[in-house]
N, C-alpha and C positions, 0 to 999 in steps of 0.2 A: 425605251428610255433607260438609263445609263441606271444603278444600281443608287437609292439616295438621291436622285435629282427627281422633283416634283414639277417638273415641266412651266412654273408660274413665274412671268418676266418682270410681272408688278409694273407694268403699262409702259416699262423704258423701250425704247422703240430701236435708237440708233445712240453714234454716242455723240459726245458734245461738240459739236464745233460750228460757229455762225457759218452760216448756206451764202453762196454768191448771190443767190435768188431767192426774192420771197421776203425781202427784209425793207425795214422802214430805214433805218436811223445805221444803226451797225451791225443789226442782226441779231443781237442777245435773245430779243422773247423768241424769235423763230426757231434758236437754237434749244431755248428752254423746251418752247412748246414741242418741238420734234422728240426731245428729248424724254420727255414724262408722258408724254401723248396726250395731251389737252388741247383745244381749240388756240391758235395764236391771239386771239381777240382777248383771252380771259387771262392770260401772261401780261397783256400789254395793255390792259384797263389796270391788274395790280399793280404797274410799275406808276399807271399815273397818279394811284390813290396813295402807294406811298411818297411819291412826289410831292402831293400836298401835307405830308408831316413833314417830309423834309429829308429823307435818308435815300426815298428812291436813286436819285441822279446819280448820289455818291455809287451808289451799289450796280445800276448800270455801268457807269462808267469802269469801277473795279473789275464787273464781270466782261465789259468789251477789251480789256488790256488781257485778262485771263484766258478766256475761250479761243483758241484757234479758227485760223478762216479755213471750211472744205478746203478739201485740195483742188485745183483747177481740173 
């Protein structure tokens, strides 16, 4: 290991961008979930419980305009 670097990735896996595969709707929680390394189930139960306050949708849809699609 490199001089100063503590080898800990803090569970980020890859980087951000919706998967062609593996996705319900646009891909966002699949992107999340790969991304922070959490099950895709528990990204996309919070996206329905903020849903029901009301800000989820907006916030999905902000992050499907922002996230890039994989490359082919």
């Amino acid at each position: 290991m490199a001089a100063g670097s503590s080898g800990y990735r803090g569970g980020m896996t890859t980087a951000l961008e919706r998967p062609r595969s593996g996705k319900i709707i646009g891909g966002v929680c699949a992107a999340l979930a790969a991304r922070f390394g959490v099950p895709k189930f528990l990204v996309r139960l919070g996206f329905v419980i903020f849903g029901v306050v009301g800000v989820g949708e907006l916030v999905y849809i902000a992050l499907w305009i922002m996230i890039p699609k994989a490359p082919a």
